[in-house]
C-alpha positions as CSV (number, residue, x, y, z in Angstrom):
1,X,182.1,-172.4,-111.2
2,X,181.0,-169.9,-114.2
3,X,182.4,-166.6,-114.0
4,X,179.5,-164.0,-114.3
5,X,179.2,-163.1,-118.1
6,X,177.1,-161.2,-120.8
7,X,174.9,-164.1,-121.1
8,X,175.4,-165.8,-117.8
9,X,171.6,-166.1,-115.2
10,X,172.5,-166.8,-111.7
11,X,169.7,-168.3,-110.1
12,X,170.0,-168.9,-106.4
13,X,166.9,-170.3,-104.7
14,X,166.2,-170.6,-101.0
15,X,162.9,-170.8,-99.0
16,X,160.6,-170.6,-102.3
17,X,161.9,-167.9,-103.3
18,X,164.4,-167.0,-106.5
19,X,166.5,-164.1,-107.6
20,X,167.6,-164.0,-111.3
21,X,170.7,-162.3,-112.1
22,X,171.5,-161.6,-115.9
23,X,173.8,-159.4,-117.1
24,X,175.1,-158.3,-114.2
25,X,172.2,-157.1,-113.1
26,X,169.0,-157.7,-110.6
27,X,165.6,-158.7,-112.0
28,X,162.6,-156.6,-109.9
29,X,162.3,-158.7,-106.8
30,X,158.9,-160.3,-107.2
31,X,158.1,-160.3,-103.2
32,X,159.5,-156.8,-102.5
33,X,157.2,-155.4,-105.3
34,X,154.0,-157.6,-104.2
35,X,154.7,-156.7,-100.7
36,X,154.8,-152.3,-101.4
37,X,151.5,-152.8,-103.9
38,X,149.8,-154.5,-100.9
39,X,150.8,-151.9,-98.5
40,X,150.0,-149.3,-101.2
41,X,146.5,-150.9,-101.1
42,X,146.2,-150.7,-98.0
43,X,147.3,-147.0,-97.4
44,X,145.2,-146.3,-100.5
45,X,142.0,-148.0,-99.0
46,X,142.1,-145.5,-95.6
47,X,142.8,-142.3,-97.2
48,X,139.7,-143.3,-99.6
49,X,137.7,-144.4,-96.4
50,X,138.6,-141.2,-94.3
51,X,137.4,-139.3,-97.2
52,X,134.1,-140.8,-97.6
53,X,133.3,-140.4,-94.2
54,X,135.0,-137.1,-93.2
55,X,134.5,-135.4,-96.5
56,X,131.3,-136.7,-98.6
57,X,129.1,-138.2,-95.8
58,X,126.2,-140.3,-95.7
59,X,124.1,-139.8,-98.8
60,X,120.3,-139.1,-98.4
61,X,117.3,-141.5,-99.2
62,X,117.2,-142.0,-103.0
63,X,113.5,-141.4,-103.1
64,X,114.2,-137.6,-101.9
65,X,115.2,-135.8,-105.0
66,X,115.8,-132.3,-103.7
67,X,117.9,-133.8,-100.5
68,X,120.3,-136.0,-103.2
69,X,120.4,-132.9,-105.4
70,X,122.1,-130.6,-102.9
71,X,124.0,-133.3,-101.2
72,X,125.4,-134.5,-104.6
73,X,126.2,-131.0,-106.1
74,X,127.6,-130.2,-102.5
75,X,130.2,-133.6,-102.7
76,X,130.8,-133.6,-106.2
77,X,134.7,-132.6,-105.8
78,X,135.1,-134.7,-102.9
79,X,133.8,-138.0,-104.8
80,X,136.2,-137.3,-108.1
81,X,139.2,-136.9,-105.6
82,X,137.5,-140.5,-104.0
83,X,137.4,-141.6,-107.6
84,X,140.9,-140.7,-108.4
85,X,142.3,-142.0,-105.1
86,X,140.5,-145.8,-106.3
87,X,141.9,-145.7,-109.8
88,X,145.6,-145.9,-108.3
89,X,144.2,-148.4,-105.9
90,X,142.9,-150.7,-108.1
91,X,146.5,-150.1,-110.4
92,X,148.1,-151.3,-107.3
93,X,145.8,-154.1,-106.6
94,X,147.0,-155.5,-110.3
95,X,150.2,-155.2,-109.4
96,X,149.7,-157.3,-106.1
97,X,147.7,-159.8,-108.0
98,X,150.5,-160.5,-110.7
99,X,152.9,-160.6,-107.9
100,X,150.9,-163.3,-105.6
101,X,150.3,-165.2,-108.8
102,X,153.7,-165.6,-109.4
103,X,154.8,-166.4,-106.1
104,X,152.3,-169.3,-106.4
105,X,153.4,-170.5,-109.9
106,X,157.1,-170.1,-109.3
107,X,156.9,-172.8,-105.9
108,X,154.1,-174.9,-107.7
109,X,153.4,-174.7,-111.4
110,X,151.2,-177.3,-111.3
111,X,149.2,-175.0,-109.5
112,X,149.1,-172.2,-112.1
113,X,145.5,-173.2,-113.5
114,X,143.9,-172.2,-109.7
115,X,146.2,-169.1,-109.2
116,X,144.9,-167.9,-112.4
117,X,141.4,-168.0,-111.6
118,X,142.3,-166.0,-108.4
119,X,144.1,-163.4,-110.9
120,X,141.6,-163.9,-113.5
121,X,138.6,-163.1,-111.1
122,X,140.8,-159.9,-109.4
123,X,141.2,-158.2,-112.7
124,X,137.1,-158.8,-113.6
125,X,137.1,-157.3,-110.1
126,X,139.1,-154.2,-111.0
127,X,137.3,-153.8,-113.9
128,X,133.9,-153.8,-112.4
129,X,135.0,-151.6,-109.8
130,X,136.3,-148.8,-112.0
131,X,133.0,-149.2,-114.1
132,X,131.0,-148.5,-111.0
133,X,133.9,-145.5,-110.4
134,X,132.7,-144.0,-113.7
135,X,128.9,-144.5,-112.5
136,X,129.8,-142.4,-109.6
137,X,132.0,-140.0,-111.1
138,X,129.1,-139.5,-113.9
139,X,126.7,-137.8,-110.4
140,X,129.5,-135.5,-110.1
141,X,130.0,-134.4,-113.2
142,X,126.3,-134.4,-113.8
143,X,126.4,-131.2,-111.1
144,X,129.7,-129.4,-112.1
145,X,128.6,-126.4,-114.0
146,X,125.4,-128.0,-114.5
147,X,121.8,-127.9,-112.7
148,X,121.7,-131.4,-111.2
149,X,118.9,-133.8,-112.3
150,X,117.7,-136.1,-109.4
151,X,116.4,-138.7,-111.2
152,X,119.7,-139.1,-113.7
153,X,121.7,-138.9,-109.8
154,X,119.3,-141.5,-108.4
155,X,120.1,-143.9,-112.0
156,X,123.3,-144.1,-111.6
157,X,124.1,-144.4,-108.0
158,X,121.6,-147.3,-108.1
159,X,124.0,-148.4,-110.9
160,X,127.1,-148.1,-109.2
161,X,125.4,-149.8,-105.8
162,X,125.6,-153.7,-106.4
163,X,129.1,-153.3,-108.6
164,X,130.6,-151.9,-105.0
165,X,128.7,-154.5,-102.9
166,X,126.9,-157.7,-104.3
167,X,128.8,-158.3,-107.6
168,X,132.2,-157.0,-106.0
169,X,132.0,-159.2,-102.5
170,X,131.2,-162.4,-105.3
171,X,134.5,-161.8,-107.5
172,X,136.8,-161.1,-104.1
173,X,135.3,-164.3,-102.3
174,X,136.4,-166.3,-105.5
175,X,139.6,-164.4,-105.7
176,X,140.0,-165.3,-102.2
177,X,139.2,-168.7,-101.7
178,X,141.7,-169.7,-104.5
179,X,144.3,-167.5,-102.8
180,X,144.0,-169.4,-99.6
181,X,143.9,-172.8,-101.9
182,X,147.1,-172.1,-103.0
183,X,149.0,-170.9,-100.4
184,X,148.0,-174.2,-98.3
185,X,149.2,-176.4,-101.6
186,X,152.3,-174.4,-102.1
187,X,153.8,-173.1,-98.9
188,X,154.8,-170.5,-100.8
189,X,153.5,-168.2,-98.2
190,X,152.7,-169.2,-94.6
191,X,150.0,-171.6,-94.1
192,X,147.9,-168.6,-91.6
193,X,147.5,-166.3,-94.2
194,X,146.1,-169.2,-96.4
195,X,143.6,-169.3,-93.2
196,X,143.0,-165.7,-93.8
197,X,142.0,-165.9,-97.6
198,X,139.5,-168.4,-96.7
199,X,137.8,-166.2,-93.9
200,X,137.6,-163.8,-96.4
201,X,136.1,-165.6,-98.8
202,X,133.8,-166.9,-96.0
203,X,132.6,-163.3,-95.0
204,X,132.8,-161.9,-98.8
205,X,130.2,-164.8,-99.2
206,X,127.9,-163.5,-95.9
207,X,127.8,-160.3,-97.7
208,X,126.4,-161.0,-101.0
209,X,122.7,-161.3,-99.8
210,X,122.7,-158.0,-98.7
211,X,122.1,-156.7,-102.7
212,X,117.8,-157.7,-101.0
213,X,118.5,-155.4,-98.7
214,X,117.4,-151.7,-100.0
215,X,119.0,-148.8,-101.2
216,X,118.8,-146.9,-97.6
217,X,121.6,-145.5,-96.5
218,X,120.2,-145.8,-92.6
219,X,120.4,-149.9,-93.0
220,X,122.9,-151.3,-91.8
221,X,122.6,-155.1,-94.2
222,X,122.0,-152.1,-97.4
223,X,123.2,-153.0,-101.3
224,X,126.5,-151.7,-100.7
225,X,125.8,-150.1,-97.1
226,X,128.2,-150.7,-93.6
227,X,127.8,-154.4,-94.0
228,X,129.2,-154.8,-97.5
229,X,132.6,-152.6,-95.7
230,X,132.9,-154.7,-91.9
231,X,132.8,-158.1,-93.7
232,X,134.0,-158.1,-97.1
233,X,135.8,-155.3,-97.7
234,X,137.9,-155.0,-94.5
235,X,138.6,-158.3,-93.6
236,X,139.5,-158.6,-98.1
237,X,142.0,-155.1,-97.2
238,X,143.8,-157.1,-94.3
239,X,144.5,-160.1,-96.2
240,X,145.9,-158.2,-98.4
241,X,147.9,-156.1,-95.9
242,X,149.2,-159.6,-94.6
243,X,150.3,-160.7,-97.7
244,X,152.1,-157.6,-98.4
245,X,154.1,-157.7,-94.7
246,X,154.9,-161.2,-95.4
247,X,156.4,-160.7,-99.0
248,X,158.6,-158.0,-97.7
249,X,160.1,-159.8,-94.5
250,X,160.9,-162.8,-96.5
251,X,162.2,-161.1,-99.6
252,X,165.5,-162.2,-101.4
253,X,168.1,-159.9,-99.7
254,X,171.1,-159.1,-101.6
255,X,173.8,-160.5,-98.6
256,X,172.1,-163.8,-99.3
257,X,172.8,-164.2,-103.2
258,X,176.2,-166.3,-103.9
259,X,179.5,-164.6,-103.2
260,X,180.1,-164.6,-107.0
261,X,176.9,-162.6,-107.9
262,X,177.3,-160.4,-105.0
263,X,181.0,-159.2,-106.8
264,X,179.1,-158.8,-110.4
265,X,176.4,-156.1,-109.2
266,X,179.4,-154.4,-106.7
């Protein structure tokens, strides 16, 4: 047996799962770290949600200038704090997406070509969001200190509306359906959340035709209205909460790594 040295790795592997050891010390744990960025997600999500609909509100028909005026110069703090909350979302969602993908990659690496077109397609996702966070944070600003103009107001959140719905619900059903490939190949995760991922996908899919469906905000199958949130963007946030639940119960725990390892981190 190899006595734990400057340049000795311990690797002990047990139900897909591995825990490096090098220099006496613990790498990150892969699954705790994907499991708190999915729960961070998911805390992240509701305190956004709660916001939008206890703080900012329903918005007002776009083709009713002086209504969207007031309402947007009246919300304007509450969507930048909105704005701020989705920006350390979306930092957390990359750190869930790295960690999935290299859950996948470390059971099956033949496997790494589909796991990266569910990471690839998650980090377009980011990005489009967070463009469509700068539309929206652009109405604010455009009434902070300033005398709002409807029709700039009415550009961009017509902008911002099929980056949060159409185009969004597209890259997550993608990002999804490979997830849920994966997981069923690799076993790297239990085979019902792979089941998961491809509902989610499924209803990700229902909700991309809603970008024909108007910009009012009374419609229920609206570009980014209550549809877009019940069947893509909910059923996307409980995936991921599954995910995150599952990495954490099953992590690496140090009583488990090999007597000799255990006595080089005590």
């Amino acid at each position: 047996m190899k006595t734990p040295g400057t340049d000795a790795m311990h690797v002990h592997t047990h139900l897909h799962m591995m825990t490096v050891v090098k220099d006496g010390k613990l790498n990150p744990d892969v699954r705790l770290w994907t499991g708190i960025a999915a729960l961070s997600v998911a805390v992240l999500t509701a305190t956004e949600f709660l916001v939008q609909v206890l703080l900012v509100g329903a918005r007002p028909a776009l083709d009713d200038p002086e209504a969207l005026a007031v309402f947007m110069t009246r919300t304007g703090t509450w969507t930048l704090v909105t704005i701020l909350i989705d920006t350390f979302l979306m930092s957390a969602l990359l750190v869930f997406l790295s960690g999935f993908r290299q859950l996948i990659t470390h059971t099956r690496p033949d496997l790494q070509w589909i796991a990266n077109i569910a990471y690839g397609a998650g980090l377009l996702f980011i990005a489009v969001t967070l463009v469509g966070d700068g539309l929206e944070g652009a109405t604010a600003l455009d009434t902070t200190d300033l005398t709002a103009d409807p029709s700039s107001l009415r550009a961009l959140t017509v902008g911002h509306t099929l980056m949060f719905g159409t185009i969004g619900c597209t890259l997550n059903a993608l990002v999804a359906a490979a997830a849920g490939y994966v997981t069923l190949a690799s076993g790297a995760l239990p085979r019902w959340t792979g089941y998961v991922a491809l509902a989610v996908a499924a209803l990700n899919l229902l909700s991309v035709p809603t970008m024909f469906g108007g910009t009012s905000p009374d419609s229920f199958f609206a570009a980014g209205g209550a549809a877009t949130a019940m069947l893509a963007t909910f059923p996307w946030l409980v995936w991921v909460t599954c995910v995150g639940v599952v990495a954490i119960r099953d992590r690496r725990r140090l009583e488990l790594l090999p007597p000799e390892v255990r006595a080089a981190l005590a």
